[in-house]
N, C-alpha and C positions, 0 to 999 in steps of 0.2 A: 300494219307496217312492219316491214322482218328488221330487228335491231340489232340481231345475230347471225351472222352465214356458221354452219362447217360443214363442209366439202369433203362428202364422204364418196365420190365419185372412182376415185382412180390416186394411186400413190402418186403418177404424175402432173397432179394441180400443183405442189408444193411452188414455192414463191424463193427465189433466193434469197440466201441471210445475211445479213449485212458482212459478216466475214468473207462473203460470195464475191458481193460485190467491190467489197476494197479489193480482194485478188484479181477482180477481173479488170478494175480500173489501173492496177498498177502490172499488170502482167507482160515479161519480156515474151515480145513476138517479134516471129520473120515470117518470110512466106515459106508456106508449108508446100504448095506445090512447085517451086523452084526450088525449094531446097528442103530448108525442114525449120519447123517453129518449136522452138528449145521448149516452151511450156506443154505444148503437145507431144515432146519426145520424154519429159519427164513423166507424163502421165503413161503414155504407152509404155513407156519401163517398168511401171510400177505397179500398172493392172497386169502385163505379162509376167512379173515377179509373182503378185498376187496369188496370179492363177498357177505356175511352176510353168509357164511356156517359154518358148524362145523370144516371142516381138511380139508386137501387139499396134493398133491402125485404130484413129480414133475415126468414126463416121459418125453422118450426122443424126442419125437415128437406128433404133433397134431391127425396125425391118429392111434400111438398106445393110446392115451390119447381116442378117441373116440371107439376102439375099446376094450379098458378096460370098460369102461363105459357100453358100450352096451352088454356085454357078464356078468357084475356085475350084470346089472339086470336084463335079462336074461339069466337065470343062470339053465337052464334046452332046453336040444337040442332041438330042433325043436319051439321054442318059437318063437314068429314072433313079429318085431318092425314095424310102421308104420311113415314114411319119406318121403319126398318131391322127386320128380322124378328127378329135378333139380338141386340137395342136393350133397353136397362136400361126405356125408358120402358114397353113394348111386353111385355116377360118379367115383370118383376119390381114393378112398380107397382099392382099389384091390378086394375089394368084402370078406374082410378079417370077417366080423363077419357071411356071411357063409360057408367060407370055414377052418375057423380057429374056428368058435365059433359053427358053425348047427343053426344059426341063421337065421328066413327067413325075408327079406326086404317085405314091399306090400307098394308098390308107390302110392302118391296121387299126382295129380296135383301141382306142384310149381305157382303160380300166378306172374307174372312180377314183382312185390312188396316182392317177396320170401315167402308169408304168404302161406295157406292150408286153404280151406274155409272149415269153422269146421264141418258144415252138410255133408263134404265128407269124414273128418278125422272120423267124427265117424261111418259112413256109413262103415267104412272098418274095421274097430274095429269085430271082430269075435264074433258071437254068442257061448256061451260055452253049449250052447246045442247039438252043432255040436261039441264038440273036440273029437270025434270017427274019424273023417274027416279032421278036418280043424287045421292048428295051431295054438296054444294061444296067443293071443296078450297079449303082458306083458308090452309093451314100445312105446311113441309117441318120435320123436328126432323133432327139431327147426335147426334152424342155423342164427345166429345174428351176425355180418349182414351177408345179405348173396351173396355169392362171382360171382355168375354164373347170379343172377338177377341185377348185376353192382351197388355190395356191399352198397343193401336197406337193411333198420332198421326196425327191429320190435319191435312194441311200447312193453311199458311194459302193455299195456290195453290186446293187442292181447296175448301174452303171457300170462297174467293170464286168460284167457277167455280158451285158451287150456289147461292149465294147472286144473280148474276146471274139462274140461271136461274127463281130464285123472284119478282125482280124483272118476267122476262120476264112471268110469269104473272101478276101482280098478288098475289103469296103471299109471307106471310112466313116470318121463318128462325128458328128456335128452335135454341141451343145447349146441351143437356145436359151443363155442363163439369164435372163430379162432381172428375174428375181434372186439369183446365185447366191449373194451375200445374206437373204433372208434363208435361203436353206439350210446353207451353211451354220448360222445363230441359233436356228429351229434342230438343227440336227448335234449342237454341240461338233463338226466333224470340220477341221480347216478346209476352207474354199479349194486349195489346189487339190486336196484328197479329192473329192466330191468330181470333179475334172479329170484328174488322172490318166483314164482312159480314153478321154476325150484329143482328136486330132485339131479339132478347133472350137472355139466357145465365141459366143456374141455376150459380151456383158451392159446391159443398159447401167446408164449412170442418172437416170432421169426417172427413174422409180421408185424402189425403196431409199435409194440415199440422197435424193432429193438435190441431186443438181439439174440447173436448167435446161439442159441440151445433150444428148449425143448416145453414143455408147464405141466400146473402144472391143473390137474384135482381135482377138489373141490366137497363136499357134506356132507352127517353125517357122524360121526365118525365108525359107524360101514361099513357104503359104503365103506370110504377111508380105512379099515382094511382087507376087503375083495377085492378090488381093489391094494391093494401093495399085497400081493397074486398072483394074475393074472399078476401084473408086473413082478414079476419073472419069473412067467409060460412061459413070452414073452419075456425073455431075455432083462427086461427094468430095473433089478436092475444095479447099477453103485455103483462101491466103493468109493472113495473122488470126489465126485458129488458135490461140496462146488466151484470148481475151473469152474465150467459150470453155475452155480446157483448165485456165485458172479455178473455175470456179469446182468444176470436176475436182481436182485435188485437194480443195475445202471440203467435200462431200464426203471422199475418202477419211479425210481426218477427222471431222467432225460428229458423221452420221449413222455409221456402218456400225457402231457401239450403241446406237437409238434403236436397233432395231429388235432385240429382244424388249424394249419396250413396248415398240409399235405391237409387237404379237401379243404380248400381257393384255393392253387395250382391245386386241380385237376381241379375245377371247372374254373379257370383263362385258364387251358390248353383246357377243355371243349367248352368254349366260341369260342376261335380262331377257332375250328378248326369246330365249326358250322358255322363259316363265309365262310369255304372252299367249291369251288362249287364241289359237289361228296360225299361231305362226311357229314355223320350226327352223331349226337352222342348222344346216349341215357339221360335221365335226371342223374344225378349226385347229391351225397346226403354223401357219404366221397370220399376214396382216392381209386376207380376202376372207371375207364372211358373206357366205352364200343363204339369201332367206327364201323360205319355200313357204308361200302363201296356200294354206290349208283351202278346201273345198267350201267346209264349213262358216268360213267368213264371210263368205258373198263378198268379198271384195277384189276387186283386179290390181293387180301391182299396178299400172297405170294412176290407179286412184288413189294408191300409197303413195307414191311418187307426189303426185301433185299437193296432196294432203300436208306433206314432210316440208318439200319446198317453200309452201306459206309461212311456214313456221321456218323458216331459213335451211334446213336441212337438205343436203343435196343427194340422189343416189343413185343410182344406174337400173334402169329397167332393162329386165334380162329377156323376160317374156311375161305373159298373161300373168303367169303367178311366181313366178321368181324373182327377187332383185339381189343386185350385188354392194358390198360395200366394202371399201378399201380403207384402210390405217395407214396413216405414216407420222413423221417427226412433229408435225404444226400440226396435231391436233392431241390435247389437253385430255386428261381427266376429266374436267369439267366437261368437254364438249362433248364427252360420249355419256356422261348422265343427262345430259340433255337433248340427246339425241332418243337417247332412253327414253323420257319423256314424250318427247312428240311423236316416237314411235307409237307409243301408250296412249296418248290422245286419237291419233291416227284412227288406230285399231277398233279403239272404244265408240269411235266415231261411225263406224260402219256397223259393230253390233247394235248401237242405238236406233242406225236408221232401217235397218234388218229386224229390230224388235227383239233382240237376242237377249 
């Protein structure tokens, strides 16, 4: 019988904290799509402050917040954005800006590090001598950090390096910052530096800083006028949006200073579980720790998984021999020694029956 859960699946399990919830029960709202809901226009000020942008549009998730973005500045069908192969927008987004927007993806390599080596981003940049042919490239997209290469930072150097070169092109720079404020902490370097060169960013508020709902897309004032537009087009306007947005503003003030902890923790869980014979774990740099189940264990991440789970432990199967595991603010010291643990049993448990 499990007496213990932690929920090391994703930074977005996290549960509101009671400061969440007194702000979201006393929160002044109006309608945000008749007019505007003052607790949502405090947030949007304050994320677009954040970031050094002009305005900023709270949506109800990170993939419509990316898929507003990307259809804002391509904003003519058949326009083509250029993104990383191994890109949250590009894997995990339903494929929503071309089947919703006529927007074409053209992949470049992801490098272990999450960056795109720039003589191949621009190699894929379309000749507009060919557009009888070819589609227009109108947009480069980033992602900071990035999730799938075991949540690496991109300096603010590399960023403004691509961002010149989108400049060279006449293209804009789209920032998928899901994780921003963990890069930010991980890199020692203020959030708006890290942005900088960026034309627009998507900040999730429902990740590392462990508010319930949303993320609030930032840029000029005319992006974000033409972007609440497209929110409604997408069923993203909300009426007293003030009671989902309170709690947002709790998360800024409370959490965003948790998160060089969450990274200390990952890296603490990181360590043990490199001491484990069978199992390796990628370098670590915030709060995703990537584990690569060795040959030699005869076991399948499936059977870790299940293993873990008995013992209350949750975690994300990647594939046959990979899992992932995410840190954030509700999870303890203690639950990563004990995670430690039942990793340890896990393991031990499959040398036994392997005979090792």
């Amino acid at each position: 019988m499990v007496t213990r859960t932690v929920d090391l699946r994703s930074d977005t399990v996290t549960k509101p904290t009671e400061a969440m919830r007194a702000a979201m029960a006393t929160a002044e709202v109006e309608d945000d799509v008749l007019d505007f809901d003052p607790t949502a226009v405090r947030l949007e000020a304050e994320i677009a402050k954040r970031m050094g942008k002009e305005a900023g549009l709270f949506v109800p998730s990170g993939t419509m917040g990316n898929l507003i973005s990307v259809l804002t500045h391509c904003d003519v069908r058949g326009s083509e954005v250029i993104l990383g192969d191994n890109c949250h927008i590009f894997i995990y987004e339903n494929g929503g800006i071309s089947t919703i927007g006529g927007v074409h993806p053209r992949t470049v390599k992801n490098n272990s590090d999450g960056t795109m080596d720039l003589d191949l981003i621009e190699a894929a940049i379309r000749d507009p001598r060919g557009e009888i042919v070819y589609p227009t490239t109108k947009l480069i997209c980033l992602e900071n950090t990035h999730a799938n290469s075991g949540g690496k930072c991109l300096t603010a150097e590399y960023t403004d390096q691509v961002g010149e070169l989108a400049k060279k092109h006449d293209l804009k720079l789209h920032i998928d910052g899901a994780r921003i404020f963990n890069a930010s902490v991980a890199l020692g370097v203020p959030v708006d530096r890290l942005v900088q060169a960026a034309d627009s960013v998507s900040v999730c508020l429902s990740k590392g800083i462990g508010a319930p709902i949303g993320s609030v897309i930032v840029g000029s004032k005319s992006f974000i006028a033409k972007a609440r537009r497209l929110r409604k087009t997408l069923g993203g306007g909300m009426r007293q949006v003030g009671v989902i947005t309170a709690a947002a503003l709790v998360a800024l003030q409370e959490n965003v200073g948790k998160l060089e902890s969450d990274h200390k923790k990952a890296r603490l869980l990181a360590d043990g579980l490199n001491q484990m014979k069978g199992l390796r774990v990628d370098p670590v740099e915030t709060n995703i720790v990537y584990i690569e189940i060795e040959e030699g264990l005869h076991m399948s991440a499936a059977k870790i998984v299940k293993n873990l789970e008995e013992r209350g432990i949750l975690v994300m199967e990647i594939s046959s021999s990979r899992i992932r595991v995410v840190l954030h603010h509700q999870i303890s010291a203690s639950d990563v020694q004990y995670a430690l643990s039942c990793f340890q049993n896990a393991v031990k448990g499959g040398q036994t029956e392997n005979g090792n």
